[in-house]
N, CA, C and O atoms as CSV, one atom per row, in Angstrom:
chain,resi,resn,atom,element,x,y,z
A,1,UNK,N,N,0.823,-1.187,0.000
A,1,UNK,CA,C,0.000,0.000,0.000
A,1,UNK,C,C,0.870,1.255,0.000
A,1,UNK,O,O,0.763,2.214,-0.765
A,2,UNK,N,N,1.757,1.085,0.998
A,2,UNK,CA,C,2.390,2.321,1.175
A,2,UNK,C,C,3.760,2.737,-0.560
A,2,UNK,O,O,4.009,3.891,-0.909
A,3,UNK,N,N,4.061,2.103,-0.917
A,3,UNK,CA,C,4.585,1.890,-2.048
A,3,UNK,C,C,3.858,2.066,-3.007
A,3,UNK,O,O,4.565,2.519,-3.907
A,4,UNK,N,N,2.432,1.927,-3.464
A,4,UNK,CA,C,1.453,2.533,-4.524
A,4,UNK,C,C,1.645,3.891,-4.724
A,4,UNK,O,O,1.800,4.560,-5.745
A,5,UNK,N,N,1.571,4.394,-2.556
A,5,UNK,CA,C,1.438,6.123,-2.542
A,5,UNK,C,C,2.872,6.548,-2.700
A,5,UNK,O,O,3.007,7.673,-3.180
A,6,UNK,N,N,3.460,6.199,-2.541
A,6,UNK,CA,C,4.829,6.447,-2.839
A,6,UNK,C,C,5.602,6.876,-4.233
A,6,UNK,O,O,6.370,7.813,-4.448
A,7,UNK,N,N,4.960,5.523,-5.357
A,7,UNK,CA,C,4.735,5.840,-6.307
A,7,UNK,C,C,3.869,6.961,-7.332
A,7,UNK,O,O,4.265,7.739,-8.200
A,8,UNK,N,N,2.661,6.682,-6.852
A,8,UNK,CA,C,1.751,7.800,-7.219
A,8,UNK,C,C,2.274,9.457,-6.918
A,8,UNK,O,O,2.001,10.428,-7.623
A,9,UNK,N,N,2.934,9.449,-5.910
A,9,UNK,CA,C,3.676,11.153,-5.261
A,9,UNK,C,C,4.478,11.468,-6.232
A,9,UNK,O,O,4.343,12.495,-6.896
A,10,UNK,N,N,5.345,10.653,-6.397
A,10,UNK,CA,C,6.895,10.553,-7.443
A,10,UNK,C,C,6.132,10.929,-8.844
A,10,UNK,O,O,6.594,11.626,-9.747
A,11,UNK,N,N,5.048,10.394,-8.808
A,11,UNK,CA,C,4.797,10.662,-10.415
A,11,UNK,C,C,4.200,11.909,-10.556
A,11,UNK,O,O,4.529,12.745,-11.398
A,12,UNK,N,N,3.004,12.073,-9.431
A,12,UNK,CA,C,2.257,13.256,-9.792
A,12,UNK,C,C,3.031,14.541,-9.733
A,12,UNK,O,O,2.974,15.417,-10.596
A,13,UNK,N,N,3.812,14.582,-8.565
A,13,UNK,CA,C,5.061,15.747,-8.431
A,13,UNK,C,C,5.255,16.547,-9.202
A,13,UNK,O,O,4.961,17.740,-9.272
A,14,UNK,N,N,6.010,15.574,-10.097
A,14,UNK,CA,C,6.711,16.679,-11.255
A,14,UNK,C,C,6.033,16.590,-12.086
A,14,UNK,O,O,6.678,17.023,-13.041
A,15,UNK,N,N,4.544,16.136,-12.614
A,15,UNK,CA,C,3.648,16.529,-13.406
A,15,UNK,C,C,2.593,17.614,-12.523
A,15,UNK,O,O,1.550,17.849,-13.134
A,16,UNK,N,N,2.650,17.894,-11.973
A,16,UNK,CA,C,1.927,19.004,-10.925
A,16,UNK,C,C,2.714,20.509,-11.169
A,16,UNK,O,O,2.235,21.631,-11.332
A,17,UNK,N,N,3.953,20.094,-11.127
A,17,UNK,CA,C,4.836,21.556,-10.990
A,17,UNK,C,C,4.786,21.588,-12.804
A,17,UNK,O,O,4.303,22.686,-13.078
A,18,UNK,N,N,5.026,20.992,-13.829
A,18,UNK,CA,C,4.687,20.957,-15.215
A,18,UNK,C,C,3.715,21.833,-15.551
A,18,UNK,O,O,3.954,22.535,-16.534
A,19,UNK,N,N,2.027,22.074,-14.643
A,19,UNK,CA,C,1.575,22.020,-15.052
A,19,UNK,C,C,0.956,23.895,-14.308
A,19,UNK,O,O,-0.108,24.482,-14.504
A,20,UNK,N,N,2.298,24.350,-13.392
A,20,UNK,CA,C,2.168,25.423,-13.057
A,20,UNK,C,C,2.641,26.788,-14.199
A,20,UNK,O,O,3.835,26.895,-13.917
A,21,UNK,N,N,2.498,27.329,-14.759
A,21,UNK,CA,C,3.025,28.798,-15.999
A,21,UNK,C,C,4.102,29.550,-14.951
A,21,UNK,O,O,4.048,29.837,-13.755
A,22,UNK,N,N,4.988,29.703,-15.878
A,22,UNK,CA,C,6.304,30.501,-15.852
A,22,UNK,C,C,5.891,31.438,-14.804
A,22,UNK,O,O,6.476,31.485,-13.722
A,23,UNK,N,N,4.488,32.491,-15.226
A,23,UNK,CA,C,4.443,33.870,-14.476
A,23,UNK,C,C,4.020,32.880,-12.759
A,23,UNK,O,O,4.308,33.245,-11.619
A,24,UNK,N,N,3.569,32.107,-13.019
A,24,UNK,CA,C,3.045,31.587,-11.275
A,24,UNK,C,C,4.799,31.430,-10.672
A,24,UNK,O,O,5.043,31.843,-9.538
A,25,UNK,N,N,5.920,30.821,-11.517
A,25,UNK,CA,C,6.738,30.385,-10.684
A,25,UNK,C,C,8.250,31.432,-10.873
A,25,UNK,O,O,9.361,31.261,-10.371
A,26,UNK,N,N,7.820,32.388,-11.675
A,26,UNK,CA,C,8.359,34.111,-11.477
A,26,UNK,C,C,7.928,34.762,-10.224
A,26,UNK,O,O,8.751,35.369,-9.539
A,27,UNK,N,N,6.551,34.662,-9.847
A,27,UNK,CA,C,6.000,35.630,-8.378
A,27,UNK,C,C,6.500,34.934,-7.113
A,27,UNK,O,O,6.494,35.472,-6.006
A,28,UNK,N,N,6.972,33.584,-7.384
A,28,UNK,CA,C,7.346,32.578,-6.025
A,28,UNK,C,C,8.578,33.178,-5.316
A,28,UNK,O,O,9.637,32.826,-5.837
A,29,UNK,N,N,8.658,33.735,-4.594
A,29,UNK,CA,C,9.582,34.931,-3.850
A,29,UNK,C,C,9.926,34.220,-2.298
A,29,UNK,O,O,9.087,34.348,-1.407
A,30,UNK,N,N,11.588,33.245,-1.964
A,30,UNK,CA,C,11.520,32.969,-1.103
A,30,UNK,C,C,11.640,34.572,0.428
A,30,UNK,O,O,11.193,34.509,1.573
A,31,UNK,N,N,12.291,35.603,-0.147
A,31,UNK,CA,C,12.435,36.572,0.747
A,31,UNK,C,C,11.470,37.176,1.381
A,31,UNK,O,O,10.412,36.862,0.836
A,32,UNK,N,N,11.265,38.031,2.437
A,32,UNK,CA,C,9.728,38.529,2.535
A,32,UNK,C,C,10.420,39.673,2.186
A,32,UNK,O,O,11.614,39.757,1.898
A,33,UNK,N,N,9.448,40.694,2.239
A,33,UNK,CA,C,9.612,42.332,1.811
A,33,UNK,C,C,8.446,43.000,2.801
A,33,UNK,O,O,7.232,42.920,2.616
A,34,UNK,N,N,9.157,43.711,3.951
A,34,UNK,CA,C,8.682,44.589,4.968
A,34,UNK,C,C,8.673,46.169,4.597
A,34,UNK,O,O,9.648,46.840,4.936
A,35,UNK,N,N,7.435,46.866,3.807
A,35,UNK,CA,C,7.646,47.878,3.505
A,35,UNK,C,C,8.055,49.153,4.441
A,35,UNK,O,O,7.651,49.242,5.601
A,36,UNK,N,N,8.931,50.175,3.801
A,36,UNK,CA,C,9.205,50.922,5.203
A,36,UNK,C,C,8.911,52.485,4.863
A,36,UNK,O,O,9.369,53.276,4.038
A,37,UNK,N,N,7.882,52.558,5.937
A,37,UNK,CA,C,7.171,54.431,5.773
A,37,UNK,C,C,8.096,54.975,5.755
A,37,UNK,O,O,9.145,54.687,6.332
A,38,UNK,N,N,7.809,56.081,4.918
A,38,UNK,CA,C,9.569,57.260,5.157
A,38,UNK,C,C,8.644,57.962,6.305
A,38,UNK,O,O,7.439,57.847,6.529
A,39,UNK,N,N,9.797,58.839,7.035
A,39,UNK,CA,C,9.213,59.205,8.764
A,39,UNK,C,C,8.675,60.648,8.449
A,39,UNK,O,O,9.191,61.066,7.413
A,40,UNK,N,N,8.059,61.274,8.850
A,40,UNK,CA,C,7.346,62.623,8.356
A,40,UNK,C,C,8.689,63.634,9.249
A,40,UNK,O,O,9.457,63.521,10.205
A,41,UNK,N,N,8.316,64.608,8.190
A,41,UNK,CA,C,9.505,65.729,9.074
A,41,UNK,C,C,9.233,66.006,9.591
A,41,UNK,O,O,10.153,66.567,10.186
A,42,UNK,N,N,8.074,66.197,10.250
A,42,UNK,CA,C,7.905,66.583,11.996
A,42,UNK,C,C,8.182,66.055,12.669
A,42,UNK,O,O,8.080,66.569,13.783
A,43,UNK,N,N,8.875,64.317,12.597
A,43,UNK,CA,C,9.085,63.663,13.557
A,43,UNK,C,C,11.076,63.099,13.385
A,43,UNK,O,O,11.795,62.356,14.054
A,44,UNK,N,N,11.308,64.018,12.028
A,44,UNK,CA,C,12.773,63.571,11.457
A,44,UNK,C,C,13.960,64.307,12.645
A,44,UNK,O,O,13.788,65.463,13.033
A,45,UNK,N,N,14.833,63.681,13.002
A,45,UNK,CA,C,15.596,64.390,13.788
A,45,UNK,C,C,16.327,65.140,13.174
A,45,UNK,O,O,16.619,64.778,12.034
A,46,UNK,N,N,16.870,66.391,13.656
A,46,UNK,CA,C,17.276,67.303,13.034
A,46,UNK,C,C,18.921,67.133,12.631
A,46,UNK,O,O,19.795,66.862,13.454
A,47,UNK,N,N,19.116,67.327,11.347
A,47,UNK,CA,C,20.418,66.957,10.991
A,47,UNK,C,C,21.674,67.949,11.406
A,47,UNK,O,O,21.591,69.177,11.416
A,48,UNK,N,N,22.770,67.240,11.724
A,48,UNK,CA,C,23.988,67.906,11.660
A,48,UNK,C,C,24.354,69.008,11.096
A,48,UNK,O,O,23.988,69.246,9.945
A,49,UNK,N,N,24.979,69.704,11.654
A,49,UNK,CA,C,25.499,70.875,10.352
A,49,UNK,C,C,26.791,70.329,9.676
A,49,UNK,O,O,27.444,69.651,10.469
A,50,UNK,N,N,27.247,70.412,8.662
A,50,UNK,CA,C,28.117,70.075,8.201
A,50,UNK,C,C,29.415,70.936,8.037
A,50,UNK,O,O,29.382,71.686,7.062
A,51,UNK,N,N,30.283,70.966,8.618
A,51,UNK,CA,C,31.259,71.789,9.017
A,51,UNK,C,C,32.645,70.898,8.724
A,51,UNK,O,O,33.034,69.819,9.171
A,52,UNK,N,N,33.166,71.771,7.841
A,52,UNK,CA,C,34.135,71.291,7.096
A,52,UNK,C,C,35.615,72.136,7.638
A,52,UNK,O,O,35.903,73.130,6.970
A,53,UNK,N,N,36.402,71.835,8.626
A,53,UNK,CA,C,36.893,72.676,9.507
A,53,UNK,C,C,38.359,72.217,8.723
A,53,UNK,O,O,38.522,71.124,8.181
A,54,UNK,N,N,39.369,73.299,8.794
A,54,UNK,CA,C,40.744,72.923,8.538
A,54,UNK,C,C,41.298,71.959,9.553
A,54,UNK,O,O,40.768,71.673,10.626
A,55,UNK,N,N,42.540,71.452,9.033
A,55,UNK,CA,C,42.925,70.353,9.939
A,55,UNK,C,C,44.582,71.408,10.760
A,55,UNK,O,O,45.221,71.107,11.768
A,56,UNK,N,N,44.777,72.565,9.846
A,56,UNK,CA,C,45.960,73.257,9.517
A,56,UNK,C,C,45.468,74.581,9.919
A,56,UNK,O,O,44.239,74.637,9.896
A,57,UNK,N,N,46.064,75.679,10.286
A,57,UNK,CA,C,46.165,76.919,10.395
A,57,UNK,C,C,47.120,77.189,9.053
A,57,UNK,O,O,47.879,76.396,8.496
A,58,UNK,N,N,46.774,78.805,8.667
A,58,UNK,CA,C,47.272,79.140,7.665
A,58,UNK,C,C,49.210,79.430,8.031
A,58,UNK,O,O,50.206,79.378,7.310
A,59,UNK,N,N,49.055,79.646,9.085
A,59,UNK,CA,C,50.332,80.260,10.075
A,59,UNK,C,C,50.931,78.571,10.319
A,59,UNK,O,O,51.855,78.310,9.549
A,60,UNK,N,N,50.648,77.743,10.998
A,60,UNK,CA,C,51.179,75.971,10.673
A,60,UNK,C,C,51.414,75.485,9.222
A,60,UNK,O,O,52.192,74.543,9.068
A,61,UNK,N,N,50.953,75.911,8.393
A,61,UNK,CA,C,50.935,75.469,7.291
A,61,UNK,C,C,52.680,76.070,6.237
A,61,UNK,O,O,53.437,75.534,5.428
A,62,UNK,N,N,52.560,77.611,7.007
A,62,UNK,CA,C,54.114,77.964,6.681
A,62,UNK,C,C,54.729,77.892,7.447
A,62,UNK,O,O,55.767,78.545,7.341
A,63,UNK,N,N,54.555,77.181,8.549
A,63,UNK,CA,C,55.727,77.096,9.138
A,63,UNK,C,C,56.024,75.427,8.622
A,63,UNK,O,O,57.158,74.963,8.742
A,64,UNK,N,N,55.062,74.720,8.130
A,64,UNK,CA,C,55.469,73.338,7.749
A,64,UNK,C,C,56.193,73.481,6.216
A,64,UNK,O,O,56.786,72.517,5.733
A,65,UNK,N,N,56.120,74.385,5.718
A,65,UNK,CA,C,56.942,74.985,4.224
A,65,UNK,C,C,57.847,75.029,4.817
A,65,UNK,O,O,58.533,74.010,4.733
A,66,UNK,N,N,58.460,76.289,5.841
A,66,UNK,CA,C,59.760,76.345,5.688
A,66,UNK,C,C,60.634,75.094,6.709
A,66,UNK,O,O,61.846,74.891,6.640
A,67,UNK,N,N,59.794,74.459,7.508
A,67,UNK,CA,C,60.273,72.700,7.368
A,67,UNK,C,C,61.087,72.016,6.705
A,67,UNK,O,O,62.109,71.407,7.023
A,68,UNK,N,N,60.448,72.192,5.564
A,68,UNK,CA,C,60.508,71.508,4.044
A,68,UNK,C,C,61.723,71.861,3.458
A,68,UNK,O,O,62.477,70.905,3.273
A,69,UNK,N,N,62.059,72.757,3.174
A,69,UNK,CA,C,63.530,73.901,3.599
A,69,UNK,C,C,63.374,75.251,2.642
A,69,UNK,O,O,64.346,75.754,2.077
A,70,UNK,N,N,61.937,75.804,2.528
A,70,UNK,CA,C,61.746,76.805,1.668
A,70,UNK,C,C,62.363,78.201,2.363
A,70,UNK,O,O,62.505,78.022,3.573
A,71,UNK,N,N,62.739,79.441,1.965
A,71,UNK,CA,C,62.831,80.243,2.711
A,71,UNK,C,C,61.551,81.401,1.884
A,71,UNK,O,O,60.763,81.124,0.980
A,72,UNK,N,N,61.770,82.818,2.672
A,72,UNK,CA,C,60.869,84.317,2.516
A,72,UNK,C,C,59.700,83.531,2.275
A,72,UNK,O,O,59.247,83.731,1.148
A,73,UNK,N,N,58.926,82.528,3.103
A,73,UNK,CA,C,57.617,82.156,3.031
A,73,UNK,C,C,56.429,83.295,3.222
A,73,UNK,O,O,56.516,83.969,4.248
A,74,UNK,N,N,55.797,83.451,2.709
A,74,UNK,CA,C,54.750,84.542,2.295
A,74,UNK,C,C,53.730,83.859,1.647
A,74,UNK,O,O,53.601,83.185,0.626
A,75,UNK,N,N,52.856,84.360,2.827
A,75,UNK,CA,C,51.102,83.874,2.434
A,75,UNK,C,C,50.485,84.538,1.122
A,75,UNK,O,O,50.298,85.750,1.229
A,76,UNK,N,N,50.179,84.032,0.058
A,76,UNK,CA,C,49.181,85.032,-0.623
A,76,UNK,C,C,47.864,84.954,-0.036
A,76,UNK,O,O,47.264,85.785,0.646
A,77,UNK,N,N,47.508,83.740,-0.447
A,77,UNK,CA,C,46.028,83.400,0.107
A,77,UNK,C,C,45.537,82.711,1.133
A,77,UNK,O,O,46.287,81.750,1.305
A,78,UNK,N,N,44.575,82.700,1.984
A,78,UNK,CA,C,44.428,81.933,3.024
A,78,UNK,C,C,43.091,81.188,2.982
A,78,UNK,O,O,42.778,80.902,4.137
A,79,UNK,N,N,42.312,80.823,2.223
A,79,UNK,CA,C,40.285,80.453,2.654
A,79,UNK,C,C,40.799,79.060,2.651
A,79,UNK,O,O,41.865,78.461,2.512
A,80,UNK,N,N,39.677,78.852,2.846
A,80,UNK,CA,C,38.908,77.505,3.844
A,80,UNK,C,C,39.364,76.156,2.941
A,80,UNK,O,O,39.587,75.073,3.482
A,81,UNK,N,N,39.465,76.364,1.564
A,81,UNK,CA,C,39.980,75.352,0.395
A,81,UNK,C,C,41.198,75.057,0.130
A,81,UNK,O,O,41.700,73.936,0.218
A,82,UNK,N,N,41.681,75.970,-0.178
A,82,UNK,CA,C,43.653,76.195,-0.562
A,82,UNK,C,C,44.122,77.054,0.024
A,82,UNK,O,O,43.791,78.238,-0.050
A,83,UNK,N,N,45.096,76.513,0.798
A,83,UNK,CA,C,46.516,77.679,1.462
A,83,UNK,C,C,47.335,77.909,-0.051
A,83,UNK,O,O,47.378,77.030,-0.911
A,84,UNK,N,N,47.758,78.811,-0.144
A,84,UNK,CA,C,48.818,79.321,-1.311
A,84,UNK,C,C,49.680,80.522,-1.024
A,84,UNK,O,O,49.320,81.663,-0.736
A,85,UNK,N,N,51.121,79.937,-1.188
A,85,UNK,CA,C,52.442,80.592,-0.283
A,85,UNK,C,C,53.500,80.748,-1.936
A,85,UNK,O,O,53.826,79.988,-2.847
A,86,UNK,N,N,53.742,82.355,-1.534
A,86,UNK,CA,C,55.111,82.366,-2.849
A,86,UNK,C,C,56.678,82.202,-1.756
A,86,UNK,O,O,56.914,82.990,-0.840
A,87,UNK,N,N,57.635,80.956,-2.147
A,87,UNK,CA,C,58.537,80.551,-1.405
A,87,UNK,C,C,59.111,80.650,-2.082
A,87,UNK,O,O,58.746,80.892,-3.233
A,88,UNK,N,N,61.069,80.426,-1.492
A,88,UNK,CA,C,61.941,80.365,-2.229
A,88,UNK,C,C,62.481,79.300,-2.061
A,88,UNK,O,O,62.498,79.026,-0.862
A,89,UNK,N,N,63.087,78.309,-2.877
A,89,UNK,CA,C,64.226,77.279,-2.373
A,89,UNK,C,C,65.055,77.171,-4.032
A,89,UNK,O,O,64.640,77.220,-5.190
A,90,UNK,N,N,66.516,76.989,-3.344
A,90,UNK,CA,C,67.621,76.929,-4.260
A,90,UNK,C,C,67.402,77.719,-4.973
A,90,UNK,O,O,67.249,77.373,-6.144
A,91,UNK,N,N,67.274,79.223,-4.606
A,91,UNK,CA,C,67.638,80.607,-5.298
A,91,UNK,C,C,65.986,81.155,-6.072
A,91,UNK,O,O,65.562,82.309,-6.015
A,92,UNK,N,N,65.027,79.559,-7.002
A,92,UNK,CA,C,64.304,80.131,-7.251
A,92,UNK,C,C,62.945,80.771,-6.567
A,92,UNK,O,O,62.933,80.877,-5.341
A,93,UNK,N,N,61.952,81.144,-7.234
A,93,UNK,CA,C,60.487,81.691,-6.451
A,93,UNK,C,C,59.751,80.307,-7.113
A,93,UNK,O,O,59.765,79.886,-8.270
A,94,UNK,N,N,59.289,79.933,-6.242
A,94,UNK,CA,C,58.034,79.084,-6.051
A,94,UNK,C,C,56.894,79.561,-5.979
A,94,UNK,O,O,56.865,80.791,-5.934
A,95,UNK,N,N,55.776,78.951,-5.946
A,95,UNK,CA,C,54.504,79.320,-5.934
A,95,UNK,C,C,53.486,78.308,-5.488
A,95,UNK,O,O,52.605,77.852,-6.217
A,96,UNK,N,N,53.694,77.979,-4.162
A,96,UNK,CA,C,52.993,76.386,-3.428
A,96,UNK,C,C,51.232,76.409,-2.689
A,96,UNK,O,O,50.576,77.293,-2.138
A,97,UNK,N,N,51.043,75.409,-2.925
A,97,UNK,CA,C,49.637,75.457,-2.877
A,97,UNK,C,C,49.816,74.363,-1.723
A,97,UNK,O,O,50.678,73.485,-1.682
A,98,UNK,N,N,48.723,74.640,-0.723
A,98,UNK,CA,C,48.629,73.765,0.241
A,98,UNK,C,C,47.275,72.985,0.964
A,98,UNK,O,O,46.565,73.845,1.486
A,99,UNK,N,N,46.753,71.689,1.131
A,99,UNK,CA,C,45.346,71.369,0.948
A,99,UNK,C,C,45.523,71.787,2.879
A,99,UNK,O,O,46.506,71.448,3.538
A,100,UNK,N,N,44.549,72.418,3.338
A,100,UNK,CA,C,44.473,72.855,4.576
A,100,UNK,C,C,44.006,71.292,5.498
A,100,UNK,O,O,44.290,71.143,6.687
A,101,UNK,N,N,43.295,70.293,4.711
A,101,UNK,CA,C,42.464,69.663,5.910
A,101,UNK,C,C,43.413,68.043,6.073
A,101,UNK,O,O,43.311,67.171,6.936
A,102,UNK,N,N,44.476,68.142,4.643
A,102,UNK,CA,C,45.577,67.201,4.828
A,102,UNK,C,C,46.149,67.478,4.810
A,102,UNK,O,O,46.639,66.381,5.078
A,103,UNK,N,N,47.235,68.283,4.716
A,103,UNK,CA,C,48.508,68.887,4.633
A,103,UNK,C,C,49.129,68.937,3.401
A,103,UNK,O,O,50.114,69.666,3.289
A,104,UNK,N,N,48.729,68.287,2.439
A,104,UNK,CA,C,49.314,68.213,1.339
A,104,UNK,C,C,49.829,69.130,0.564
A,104,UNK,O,O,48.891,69.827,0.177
A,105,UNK,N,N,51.092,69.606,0.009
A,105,UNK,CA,C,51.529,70.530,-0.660
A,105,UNK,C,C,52.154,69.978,-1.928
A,105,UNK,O,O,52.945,69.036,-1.973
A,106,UNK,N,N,51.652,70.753,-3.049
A,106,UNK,CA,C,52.151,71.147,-3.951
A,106,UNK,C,C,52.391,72.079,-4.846
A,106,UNK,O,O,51.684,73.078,-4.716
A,107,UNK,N,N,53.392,72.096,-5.987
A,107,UNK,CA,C,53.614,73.437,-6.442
A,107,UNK,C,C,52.662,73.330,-7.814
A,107,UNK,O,O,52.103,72.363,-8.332
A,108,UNK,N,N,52.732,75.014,-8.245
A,108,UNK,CA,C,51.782,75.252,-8.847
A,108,UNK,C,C,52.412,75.650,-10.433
A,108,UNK,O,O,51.642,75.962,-11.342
């Protein structure tokens, strides 16, 4: 008896799933999907300000030039983006640019 049903399972099985269409076994989705409300701005916490601060003073920044072994270091410019210093080394004038929030220098 138990071997008839046994048989009969084995067969009907994969004539059962045969007999399901592509789009039925396209929607078969083992993941679930938990939709998620966006939060209303009255209840959004209020964001950061974003403050993009030097890591360098304009005044550290030549003194890390003449480090380097520049001499008559002279600031042209100082904002918040690029330090830029006219230096001298080995007789000539330079013209060095400096990233304030890494230190990075190069010439221009």
């Amino acid at each position: 008896m138990f071997s008839k049903l046994a048989l009969a399972a084995a067969v009907a099985l994969p004539l059962g799933m045969l007999g399901l269409s592509g789009a039925a076994l396209a929607d078969y989705n083992t993941h679930y999907y938990i939709p998620v409300k966006p939060i209303a701005s009255a209840h959004r916490p209020a964001a950061a300000p974003m403050l993009h601060r030097a890591a360098l003073t304009c005044a550290a920044a030549g003194r890390m030039i003449r480090a380097d072994g520049y001499k008559n270091v002279k600031a042209r410019d100082c904002d918040d983006r690029n330090f830029v210093f006219h230096a001298v080394r080995h007789g000539r004038a330079v013209l060095l640019h400096v990233n304030p929030r890494n230190g990075h220098v190069w010439r221009a």
